[in-house]
C-alpha positions in Angstrom: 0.0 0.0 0.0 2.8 2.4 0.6 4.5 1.5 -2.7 1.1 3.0 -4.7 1.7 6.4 -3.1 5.8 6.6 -3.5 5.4 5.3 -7.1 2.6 8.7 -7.5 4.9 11.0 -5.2 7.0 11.4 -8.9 4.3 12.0 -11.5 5.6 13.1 -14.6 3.4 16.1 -13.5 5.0 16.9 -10.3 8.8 16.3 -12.1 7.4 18.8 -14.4 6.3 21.6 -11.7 9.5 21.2 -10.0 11.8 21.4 -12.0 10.5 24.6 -14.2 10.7 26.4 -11.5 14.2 25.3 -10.6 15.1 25.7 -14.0 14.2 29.1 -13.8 16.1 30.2 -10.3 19.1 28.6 -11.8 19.0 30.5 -14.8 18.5 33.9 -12.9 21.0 33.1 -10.6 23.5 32.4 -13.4 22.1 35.5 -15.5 23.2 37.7 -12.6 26.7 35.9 -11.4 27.8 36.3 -15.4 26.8 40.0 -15.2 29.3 40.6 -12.2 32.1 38.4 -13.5 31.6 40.3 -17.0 30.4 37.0 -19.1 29.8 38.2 -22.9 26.6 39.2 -23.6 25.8 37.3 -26.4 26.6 33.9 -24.6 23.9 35.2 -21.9 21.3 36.2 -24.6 21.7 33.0 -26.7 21.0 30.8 -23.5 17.9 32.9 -22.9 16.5 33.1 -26.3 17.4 28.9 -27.1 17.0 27.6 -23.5 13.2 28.2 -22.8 12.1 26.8 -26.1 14.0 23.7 -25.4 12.5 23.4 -21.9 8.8 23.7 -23.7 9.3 21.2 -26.5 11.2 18.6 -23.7 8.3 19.3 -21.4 6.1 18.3 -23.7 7.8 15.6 -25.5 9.0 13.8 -21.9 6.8 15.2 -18.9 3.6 15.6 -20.3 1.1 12.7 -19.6 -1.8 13.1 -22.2 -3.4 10.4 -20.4 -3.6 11.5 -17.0 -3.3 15.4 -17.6 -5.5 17.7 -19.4 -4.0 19.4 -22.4 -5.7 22.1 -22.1 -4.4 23.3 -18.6 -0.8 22.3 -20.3 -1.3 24.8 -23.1 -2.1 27.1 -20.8 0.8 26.6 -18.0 2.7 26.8 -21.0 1.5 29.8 -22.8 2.0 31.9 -19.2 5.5 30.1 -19.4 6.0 31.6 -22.5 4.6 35.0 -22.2 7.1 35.7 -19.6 9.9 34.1 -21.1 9.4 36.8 -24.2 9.1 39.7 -21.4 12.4 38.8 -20.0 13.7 38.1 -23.5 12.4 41.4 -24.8 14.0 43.4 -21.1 17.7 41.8 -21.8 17.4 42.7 -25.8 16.3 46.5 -24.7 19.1 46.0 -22.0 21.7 45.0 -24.0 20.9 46.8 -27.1 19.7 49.9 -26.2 21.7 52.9 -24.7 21.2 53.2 -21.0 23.7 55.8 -20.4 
């Protein structure tokens, strides 16, 4: 009986709501530590602009459960995922880009 509820603990669901957000941290974390040890800019904005996208189509290729889950709260988790992914995107382009002085 406890084996049904360990084997459930790890949905592909739960993997998935974990680990975006972690992914996320991470990459802010490392966004801000290459800004103060002067990492090129372009490295920083090509990890930003491929990274996300890769995340989305690996989320849905590997974590996504079309069985158990309903697509259409996926589609929607992952049109708010991408909505602010192209905010950020759009801030560092305007950031790195534009003249701020």
């Amino acid at each position: 009986m406890g084996f049904d509820f360990e084997k459930n603990a790890w949905s592909k669901s739960r993997i998935r709501k974990l680990l975006g957000p972690v992914l996320v941290a991470v990459g802010l974390g490392y966004t801000y530590h290459s800004h103060l040890t002067g990492c090129p800019r372009y490295v920083i904005f090509a990890g930003w602009a491929m990274g996300p996208p890769v995340w989305f189509v690996i989320e849905y290729w590997f974590l996504f459960d079309a069985k158990v889950e309903d697509l259409q709260s996926f589609k929607h988790y992952q049109t708010l995922g991408r909505n602010l992914w192209l905010g950020f995107l759009a801030y560092l382009a305007a950031f790195y880009l534009g003249n701020w002085n």
